[in-house]
Backbone as numpy.savetxt, mean C-alpha at the origin, in Angstrom:
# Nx Ny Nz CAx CAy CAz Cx Cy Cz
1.86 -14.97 -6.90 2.30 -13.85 -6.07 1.77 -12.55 -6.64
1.56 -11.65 -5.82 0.93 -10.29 -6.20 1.19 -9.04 -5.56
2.25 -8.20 -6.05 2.80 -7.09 -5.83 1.76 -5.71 -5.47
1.06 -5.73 -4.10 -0.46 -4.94 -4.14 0.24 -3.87 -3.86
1.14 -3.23 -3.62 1.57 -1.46 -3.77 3.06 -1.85 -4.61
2.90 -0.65 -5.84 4.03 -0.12 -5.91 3.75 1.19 -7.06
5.31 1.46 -7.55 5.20 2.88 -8.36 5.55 2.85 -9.86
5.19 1.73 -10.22 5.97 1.67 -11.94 5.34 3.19 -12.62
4.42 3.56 -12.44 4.12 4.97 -12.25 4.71 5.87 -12.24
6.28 6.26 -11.60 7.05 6.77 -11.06 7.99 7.16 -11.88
8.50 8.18 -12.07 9.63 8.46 -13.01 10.93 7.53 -12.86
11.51 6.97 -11.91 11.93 5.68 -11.80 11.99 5.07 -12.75
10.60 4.96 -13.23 10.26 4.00 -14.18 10.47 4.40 -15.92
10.48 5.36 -15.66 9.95 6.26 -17.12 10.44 5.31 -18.20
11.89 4.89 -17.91 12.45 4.65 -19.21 11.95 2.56 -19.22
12.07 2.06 -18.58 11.93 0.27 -18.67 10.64 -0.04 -17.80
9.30 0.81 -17.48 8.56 -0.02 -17.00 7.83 -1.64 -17.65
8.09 -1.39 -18.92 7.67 -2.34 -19.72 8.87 -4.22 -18.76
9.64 -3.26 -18.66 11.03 -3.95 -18.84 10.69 -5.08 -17.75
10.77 -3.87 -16.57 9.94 -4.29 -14.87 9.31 -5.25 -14.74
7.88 -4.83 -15.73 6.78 -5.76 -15.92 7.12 -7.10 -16.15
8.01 -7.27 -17.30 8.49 -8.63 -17.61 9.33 -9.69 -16.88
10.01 -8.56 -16.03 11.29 -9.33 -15.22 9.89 -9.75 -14.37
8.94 -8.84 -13.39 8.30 -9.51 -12.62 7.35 -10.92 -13.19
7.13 -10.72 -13.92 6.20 -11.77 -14.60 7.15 -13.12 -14.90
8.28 -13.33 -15.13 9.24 -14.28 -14.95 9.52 -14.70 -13.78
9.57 -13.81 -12.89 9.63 -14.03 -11.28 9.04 -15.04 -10.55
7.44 -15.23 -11.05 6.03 -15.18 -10.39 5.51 -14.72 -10.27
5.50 -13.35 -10.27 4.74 -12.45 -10.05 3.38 -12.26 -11.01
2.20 -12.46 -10.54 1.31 -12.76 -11.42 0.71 -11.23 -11.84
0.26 -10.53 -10.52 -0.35 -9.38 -10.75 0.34 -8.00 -9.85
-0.15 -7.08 -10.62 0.79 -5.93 -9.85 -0.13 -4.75 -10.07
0.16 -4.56 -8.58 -1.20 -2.75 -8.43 -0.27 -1.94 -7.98
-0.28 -0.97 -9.47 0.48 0.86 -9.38 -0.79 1.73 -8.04
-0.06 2.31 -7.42 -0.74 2.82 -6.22 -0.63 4.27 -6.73
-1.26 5.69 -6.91 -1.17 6.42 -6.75 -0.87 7.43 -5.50
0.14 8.73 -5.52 -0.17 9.43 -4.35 -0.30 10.61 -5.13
-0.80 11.37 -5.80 -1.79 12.33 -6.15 -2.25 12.78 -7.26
-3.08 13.03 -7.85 -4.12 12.83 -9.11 -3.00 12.80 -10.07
-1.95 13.80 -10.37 -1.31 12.81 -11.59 -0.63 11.67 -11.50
0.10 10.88 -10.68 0.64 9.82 -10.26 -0.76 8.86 -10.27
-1.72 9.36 -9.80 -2.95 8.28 -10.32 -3.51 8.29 -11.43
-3.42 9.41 -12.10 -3.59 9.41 -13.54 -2.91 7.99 -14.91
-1.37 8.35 -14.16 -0.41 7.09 -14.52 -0.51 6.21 -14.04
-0.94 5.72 -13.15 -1.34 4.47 -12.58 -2.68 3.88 -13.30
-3.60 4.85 -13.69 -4.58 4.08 -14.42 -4.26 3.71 -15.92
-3.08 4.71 -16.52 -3.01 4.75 -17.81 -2.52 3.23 -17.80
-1.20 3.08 -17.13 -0.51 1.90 -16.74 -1.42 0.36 -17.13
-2.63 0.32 -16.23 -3.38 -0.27 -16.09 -3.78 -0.66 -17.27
-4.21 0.23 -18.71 -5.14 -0.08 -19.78 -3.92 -0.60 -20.48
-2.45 -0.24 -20.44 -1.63 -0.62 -21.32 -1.27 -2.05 -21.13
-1.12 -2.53 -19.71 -0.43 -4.40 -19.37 -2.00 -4.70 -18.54
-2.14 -6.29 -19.05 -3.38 -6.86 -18.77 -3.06 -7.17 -17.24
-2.29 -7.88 -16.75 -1.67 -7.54 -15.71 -1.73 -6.83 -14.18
-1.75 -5.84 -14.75 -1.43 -4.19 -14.13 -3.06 -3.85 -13.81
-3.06 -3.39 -12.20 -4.25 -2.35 -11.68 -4.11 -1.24 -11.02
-4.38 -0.50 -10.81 -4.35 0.86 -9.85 -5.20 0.65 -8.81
-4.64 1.73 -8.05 -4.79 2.57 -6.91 -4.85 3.89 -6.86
-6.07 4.59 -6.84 -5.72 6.14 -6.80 -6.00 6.95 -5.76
-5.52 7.65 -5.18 -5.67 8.88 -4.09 -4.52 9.74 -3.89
-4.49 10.37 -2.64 -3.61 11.32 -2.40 -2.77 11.36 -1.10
-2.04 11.22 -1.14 -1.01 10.51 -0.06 -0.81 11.54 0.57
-0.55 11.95 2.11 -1.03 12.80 3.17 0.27 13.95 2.71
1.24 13.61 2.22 2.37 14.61 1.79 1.85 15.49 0.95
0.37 15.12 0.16 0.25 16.17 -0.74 -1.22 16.91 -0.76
-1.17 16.81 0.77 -3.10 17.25 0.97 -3.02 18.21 0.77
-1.74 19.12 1.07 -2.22 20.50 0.93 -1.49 21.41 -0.02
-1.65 20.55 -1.40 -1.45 21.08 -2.56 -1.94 20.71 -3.81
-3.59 20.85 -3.27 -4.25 19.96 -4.07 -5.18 21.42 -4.80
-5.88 21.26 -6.27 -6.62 22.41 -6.60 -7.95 21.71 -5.98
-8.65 23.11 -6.59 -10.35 22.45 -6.23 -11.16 22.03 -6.01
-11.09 21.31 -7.65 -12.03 20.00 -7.76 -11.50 18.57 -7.39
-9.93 18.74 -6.77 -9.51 17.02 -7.23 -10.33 16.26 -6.62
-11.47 16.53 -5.71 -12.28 15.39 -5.21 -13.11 14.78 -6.67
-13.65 15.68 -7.41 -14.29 15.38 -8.20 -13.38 14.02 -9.29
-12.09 14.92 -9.65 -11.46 14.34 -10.40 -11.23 12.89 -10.42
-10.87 12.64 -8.59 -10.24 11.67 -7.85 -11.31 10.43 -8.21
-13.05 11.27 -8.45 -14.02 10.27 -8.19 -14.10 9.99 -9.44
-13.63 10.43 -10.43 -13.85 9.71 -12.05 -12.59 8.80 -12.20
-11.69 9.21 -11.73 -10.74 8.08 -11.65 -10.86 6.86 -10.93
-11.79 6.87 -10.26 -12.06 5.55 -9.14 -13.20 5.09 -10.28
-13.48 5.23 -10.98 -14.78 5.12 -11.90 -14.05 3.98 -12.86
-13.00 4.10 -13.20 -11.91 3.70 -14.87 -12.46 1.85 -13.74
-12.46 0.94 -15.03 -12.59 -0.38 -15.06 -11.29 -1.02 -14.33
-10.23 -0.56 -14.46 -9.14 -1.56 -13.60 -8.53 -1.03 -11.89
-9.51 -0.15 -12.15 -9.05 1.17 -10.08 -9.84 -0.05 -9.36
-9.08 -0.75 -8.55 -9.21 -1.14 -7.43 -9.67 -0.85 -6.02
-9.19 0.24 -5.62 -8.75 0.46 -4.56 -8.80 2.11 -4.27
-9.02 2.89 -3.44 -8.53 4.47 -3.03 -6.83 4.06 -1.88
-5.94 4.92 -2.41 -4.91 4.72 -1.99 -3.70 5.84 -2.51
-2.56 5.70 -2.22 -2.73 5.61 -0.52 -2.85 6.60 0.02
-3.97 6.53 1.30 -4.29 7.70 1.83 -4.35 7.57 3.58
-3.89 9.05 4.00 -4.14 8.47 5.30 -3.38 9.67 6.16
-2.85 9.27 6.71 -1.69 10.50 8.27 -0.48 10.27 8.28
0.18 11.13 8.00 1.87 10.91 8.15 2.47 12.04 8.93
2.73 11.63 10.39 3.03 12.64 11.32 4.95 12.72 10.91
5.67 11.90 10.04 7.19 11.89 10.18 7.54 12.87 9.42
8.49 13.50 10.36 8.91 14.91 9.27 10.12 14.36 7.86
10.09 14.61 6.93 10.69 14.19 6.05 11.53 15.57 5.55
12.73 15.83 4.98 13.68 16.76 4.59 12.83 16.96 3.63
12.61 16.69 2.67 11.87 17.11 1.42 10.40 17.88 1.52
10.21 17.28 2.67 8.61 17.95 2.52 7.64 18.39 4.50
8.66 17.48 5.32 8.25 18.38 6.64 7.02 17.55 6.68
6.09 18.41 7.69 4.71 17.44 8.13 3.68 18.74 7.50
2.58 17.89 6.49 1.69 18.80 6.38 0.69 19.10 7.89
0.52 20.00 7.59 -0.89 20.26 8.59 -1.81 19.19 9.14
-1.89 19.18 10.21 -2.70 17.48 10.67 -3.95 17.76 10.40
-4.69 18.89 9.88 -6.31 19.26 9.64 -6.27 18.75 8.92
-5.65 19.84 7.61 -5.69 19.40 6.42 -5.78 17.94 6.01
-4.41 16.86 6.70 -4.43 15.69 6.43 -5.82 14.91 6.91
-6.78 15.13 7.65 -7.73 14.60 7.95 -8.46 14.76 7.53
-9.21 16.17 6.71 -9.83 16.78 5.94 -9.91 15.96 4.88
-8.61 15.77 4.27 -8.45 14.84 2.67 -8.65 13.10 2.84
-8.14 13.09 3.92 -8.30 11.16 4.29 -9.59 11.38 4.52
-10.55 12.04 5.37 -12.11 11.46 5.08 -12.62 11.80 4.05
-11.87 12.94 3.18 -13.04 12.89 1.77 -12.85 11.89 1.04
-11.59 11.17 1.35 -11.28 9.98 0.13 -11.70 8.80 1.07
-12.24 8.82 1.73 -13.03 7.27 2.42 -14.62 7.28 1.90
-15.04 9.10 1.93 -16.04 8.61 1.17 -16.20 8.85 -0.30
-15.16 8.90 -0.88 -15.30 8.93 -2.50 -14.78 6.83 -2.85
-14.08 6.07 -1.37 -13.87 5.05 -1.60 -15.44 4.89 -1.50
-16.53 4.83 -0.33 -17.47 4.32 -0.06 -18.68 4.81 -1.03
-18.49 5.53 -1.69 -19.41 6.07 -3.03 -19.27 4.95 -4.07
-18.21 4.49 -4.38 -17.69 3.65 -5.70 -17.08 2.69 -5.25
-17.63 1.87 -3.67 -17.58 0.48 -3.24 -16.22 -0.24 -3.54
-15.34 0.48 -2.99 -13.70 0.11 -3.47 -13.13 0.01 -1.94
-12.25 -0.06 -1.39 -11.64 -0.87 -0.46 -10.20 0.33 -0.17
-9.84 0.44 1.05 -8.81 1.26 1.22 -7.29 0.66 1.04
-6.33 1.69 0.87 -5.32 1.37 0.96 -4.59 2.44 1.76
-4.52 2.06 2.79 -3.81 3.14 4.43 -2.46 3.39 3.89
-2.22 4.37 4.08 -0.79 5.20 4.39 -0.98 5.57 6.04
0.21 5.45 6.84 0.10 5.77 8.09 1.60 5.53 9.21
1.89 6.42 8.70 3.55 6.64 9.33 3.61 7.81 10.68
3.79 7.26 11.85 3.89 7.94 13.07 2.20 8.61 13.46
0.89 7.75 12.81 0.03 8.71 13.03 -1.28 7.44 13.37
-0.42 6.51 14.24 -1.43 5.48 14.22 -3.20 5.69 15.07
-2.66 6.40 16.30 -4.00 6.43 16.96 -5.05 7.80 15.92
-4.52 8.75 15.52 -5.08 9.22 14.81 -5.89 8.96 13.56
-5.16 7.96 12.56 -5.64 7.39 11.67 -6.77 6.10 12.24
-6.62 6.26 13.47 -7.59 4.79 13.94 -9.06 5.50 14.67
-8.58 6.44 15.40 -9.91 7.52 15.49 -10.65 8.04 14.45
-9.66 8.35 13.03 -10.64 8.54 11.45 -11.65 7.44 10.98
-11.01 6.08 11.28 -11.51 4.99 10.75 -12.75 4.88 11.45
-12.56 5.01 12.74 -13.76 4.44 13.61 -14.55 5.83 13.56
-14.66 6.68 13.01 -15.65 7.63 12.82 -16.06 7.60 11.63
-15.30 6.74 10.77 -16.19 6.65 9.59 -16.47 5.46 9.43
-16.96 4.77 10.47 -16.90 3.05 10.52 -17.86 2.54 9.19
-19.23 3.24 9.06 -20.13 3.04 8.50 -19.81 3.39 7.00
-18.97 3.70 6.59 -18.26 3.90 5.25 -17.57 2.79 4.94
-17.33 2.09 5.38 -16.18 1.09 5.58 -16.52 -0.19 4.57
-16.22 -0.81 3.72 -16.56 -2.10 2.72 -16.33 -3.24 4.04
-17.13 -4.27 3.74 -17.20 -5.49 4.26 -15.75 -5.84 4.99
-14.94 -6.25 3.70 -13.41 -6.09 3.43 -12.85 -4.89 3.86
-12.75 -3.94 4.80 -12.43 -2.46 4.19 -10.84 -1.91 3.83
-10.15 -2.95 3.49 -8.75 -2.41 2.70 -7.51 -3.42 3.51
-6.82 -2.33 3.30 -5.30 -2.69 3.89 -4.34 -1.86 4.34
-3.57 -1.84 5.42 -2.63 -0.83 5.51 -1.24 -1.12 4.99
-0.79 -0.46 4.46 0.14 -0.30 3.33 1.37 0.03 4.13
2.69 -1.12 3.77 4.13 -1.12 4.85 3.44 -0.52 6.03
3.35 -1.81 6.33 2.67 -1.69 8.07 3.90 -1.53 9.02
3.60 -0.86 10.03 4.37 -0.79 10.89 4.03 -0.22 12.59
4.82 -0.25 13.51 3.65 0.10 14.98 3.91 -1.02 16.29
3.35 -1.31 16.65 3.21 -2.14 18.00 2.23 -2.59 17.82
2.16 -4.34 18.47 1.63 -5.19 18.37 0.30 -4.51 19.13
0.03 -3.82 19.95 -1.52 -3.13 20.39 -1.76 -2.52 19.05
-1.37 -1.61 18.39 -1.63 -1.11 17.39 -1.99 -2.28 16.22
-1.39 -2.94 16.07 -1.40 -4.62 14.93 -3.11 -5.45 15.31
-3.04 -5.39 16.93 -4.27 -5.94 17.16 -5.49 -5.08 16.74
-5.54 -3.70 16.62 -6.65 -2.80 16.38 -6.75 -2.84 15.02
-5.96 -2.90 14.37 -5.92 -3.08 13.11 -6.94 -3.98 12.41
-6.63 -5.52 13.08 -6.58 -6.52 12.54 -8.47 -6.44 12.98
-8.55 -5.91 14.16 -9.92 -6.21 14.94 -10.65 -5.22 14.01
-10.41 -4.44 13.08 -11.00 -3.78 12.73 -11.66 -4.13 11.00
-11.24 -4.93 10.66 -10.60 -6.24 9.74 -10.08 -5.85 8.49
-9.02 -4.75 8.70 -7.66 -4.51 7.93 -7.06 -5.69 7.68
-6.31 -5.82 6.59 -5.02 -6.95 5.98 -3.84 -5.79 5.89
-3.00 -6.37 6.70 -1.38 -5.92 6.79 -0.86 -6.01 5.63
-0.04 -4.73 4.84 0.82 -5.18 4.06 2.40 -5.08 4.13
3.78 -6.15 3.59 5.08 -5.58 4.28 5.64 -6.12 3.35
6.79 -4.97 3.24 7.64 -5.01 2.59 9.06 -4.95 2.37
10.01 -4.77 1.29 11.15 -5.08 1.59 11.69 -4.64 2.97
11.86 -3.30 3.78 12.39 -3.27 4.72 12.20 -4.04 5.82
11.62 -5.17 6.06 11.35 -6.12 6.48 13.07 -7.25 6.44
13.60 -6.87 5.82 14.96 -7.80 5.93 16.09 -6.84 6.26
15.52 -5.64 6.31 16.65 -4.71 7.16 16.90 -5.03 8.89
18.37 -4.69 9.26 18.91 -5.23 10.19 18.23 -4.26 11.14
17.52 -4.07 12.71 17.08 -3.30 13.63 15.91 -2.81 13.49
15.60 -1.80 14.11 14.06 -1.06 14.33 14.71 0.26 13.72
13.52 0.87 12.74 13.22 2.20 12.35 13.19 3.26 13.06
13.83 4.50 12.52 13.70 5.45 13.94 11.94 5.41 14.33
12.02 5.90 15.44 11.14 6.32 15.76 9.83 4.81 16.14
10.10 3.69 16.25 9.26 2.54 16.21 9.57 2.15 17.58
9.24 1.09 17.92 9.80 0.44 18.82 9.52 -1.05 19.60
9.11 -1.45 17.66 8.73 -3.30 17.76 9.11 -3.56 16.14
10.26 -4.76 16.27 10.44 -4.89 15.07 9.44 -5.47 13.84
9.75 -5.29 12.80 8.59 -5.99 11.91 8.75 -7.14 11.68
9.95 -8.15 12.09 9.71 -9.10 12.15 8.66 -9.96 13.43
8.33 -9.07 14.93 7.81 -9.50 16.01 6.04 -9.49 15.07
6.27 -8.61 14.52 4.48 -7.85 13.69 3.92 -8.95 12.66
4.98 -9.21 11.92 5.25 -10.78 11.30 4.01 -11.64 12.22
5.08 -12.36 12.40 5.14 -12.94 13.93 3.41 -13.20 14.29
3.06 -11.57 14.66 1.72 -12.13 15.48 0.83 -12.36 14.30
1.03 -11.59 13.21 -0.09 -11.28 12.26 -0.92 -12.33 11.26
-1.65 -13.16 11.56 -1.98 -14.35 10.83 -1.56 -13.94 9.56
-1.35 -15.16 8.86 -0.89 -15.12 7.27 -2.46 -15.11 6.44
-3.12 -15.18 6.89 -4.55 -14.59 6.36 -5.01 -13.46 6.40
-4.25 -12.55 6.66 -4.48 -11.29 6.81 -3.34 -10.70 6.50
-1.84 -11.38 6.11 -1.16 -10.52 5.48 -0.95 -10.43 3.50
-0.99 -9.25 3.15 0.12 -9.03 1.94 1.37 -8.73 1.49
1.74 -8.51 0.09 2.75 -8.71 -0.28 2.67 -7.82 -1.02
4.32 -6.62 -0.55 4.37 -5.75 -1.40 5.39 -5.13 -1.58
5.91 -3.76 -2.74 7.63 -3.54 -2.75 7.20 -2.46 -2.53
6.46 -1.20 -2.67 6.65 -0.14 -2.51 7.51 0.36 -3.77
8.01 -0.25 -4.63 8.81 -0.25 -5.89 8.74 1.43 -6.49
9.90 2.29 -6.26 11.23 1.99 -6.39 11.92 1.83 -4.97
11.36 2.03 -3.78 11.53 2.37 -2.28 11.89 0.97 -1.73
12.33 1.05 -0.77 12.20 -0.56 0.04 13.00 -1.46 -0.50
14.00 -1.02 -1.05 14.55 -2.15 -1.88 15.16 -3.32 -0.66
14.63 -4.63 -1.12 15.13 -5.74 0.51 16.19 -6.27 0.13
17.10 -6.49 1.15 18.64 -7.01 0.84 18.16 -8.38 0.35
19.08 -8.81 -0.80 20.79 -8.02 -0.99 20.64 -7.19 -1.78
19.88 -6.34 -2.32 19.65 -5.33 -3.56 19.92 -4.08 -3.26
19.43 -3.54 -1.91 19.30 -2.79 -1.16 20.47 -1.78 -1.43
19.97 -0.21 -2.05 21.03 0.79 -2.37 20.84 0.73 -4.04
19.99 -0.22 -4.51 19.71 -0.17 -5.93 18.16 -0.25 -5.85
17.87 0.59 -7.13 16.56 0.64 -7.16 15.30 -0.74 -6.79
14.22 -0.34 -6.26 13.53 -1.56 -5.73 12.58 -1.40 -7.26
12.48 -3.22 -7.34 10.97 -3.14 -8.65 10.21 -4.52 -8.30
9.19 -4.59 -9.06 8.08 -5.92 -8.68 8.36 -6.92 -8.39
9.14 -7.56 -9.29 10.19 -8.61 -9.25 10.69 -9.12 -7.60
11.21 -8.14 -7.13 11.27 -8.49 -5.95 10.10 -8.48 -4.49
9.11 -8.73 -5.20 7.87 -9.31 -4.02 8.29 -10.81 -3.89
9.13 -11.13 -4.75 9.19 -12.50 -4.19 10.26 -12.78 -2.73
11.13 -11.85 -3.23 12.22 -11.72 -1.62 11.04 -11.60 -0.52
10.13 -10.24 -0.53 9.66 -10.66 0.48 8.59 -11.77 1.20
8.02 -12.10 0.20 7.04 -13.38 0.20 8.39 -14.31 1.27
9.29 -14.52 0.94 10.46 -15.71 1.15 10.96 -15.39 2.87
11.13 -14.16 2.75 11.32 -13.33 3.79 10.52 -13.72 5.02
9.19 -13.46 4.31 7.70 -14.17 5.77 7.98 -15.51 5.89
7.85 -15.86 5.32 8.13 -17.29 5.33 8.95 -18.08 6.09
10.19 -17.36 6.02 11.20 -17.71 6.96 10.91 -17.14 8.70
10.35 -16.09 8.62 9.74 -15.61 9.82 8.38 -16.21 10.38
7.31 -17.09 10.00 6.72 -17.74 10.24 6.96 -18.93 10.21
8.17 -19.63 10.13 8.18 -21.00 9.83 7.63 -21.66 9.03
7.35 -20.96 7.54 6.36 -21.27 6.45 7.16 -21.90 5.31
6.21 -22.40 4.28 7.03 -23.06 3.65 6.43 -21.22 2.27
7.44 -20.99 1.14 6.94 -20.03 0.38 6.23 -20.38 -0.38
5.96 -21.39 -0.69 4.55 -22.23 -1.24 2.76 -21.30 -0.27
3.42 -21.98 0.65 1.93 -21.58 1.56 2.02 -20.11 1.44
2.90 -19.51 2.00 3.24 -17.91 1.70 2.40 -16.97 1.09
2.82 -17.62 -0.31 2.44 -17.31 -1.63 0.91 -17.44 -2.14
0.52 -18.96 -1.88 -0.71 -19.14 -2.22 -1.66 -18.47 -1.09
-1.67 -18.25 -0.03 -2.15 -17.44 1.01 -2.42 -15.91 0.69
-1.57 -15.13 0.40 -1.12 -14.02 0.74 -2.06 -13.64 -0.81
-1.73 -14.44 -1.85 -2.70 -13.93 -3.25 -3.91 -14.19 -3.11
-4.51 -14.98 -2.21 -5.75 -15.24 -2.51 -6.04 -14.00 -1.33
-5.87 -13.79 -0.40 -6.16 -12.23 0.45 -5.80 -11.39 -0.46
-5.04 -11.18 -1.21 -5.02 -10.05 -2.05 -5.99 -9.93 -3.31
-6.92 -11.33 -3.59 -7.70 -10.84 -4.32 -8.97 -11.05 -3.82
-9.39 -11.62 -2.24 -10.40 -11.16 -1.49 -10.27 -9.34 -1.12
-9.22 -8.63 -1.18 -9.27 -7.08 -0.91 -9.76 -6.43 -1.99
-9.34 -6.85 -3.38 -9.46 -5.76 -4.17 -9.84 -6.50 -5.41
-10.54 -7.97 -5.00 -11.49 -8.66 -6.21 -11.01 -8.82 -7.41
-9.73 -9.07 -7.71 -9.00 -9.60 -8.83 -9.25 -10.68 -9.03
C-alpha cells in the first residue's frame, strides 16, 4: 500500500513524524509521498525524504498560496524538483472554494502559477499532482492548453471529487484519481452533487490511488482526531467494499498505479 499525498511535513507533525512513519510501516504501508503546498512546506517535504528511505516528495504551490509567493520561487521550485527523491510537482492547480482562513485567491493569478508549474513539471519530466476544488472546467481548459507539456503518464488528481462527466474527462485525458478518507463520510460535500462513493463506482481500479491527505481527512471511526499514513489502509478497505473488491486486489492494484505515476 502507498500513501501518494500527505503532510508529515506539517506542523501536525513536528513533534512524532518519526512516530507516524513507523505506525504506517506496521500497517502496510510500504511507501509514503509528503506533498508540498509552498516552497517551504516543499522544502520539508524533501528534507523528509533524505531522512526515511521510505519517504518521497512532492513539491509546488497549492492555489491558496499563488499570490504570496516572492520572485524567484519559480526558480527555487525548479531546484527542488531537481533533489533525487521529488517525484512529482504538486499540489497545484484552481481552488474556486472560499475558505474562512484564506477566501479565493485571484483566478489569474491562480492560473498564472498552475501553468508555470506544469512547465517547470515538463522541464524535469515529473508527473502532476492536481489540486482542484470547485474549479473543474477551468483546471481542464489549463490542461488541454498545455496538452503538449503533459508526461506520457501525466499525474493524478489529488482527493478527487466532481461528477461523473467531469471523472470521464479526467480519466480520457489519462489522469489517475486519487481518494481519500472523506470517502467514508456520511452524504455529499457542500457544494458537489455526486457522491464519491458513485465516482468510486465508475472509476476503474487501474486508474485509482490511495491517499490520507494526513493530518486532514481523517476516515471514520477516527474522524475528529488527527488523520496520519497509517490510515491509507481504511481507505484502501473502504474501495474495496465499494467495488466489490477483495483489499488484496485493492491494494496490489492501486500500488502498482502508484508506482507507474511517479516511478517508485
Amino acid at each position: 500500500m502507498i500513501d501518494v499525498h500527505c503532510h508529515l511535513n506539517f506542523k501536525a507533525f513536528n513533534k512524532d513524524a518519526k512516530e507516524a512513519v513507523e505506525r504506517a510501516q506496521k500497517a502496510g504501508v510500504e511507501q509514503i509521498i509528503n506533498t508540498g503546498t509552498s516552497i517551504e512546506s516543499s522544502q520539508e517535504a524533501v528534507k523528509l525524504s533524505e531522512i526515511y528511505e521510505d519517504l518521497f516528495a512532492i513539491v509546488g504551490i497549492h492555489p491558496h498560496h499563488a499570490d504570496k509567493l516572492e520572485d524567484n520561487w519559480s526558480d527555487t521550485l525548479d531546484k527542488l524538483a531537481k533533489k533525487p527523491k521529488v517525484v512529482g510537482i504538486g499540489e497545484i492547480g484552481m481552488d474556486f472554494y472560499s475558505y474562512k482562513s484564506n477566501g479565493i485567491v485571484n483566478p489569474k493569478i491562480q492560473r498564472e502559477v498552475f501553468e508555470t508549474q506544469i512547465q517547470i513539471a515538463y522541464d524535469n519530466k515529473l508527473p502532476l499532482q492536481i489540486h482542484g476544488r470547485h474549479a473543474g472546467g477551468e483546471i481542464l481548459e489549463v490542461i488541454s492548453a498545455n496538452k503538449n507539456k503533459l508526461m506520457d503518464i501525466p499525474g493524478m488528481f489529488h482527493c478527487f471529487a466532481g461528477n461523473i462527466d467531469y471523472l470521464k474527462k479526467v480519466l480520457e485525458m489519462g489522469f489517475y484519481v486519487g481518494f481519500d478518507g472523506n470517502i467514508t463520510y456520511a452524504g455529499i460535500a457542500p457544494g458537489e452533487d455526486t457522491s464519491l462513493s458513485e465516482l468510486i463506482k465508475y472509476a476503474p481500479l487501474e486508474r485509482i490511488v490511495t491517499e490520507t491527505d494526513a493530518p486532514f481527512l481523517t476516515p471514520e471511526p477516527h474522524r475528529g482526531s488527527r488523520n496520519e499514513p497509517s490510515y491509507v489502509i481504511i481507505v484502501a478497505s473502504f474501495i474495496a467494499k465499494i467495488k466489490n473488491s477483495s483489499f488484496d486486489e485493492v491494494n496490489e492494484i492501486t500500488t502498482q498505479n502508484a508506482r507507474k505515476i511517479f516511478k517508485l
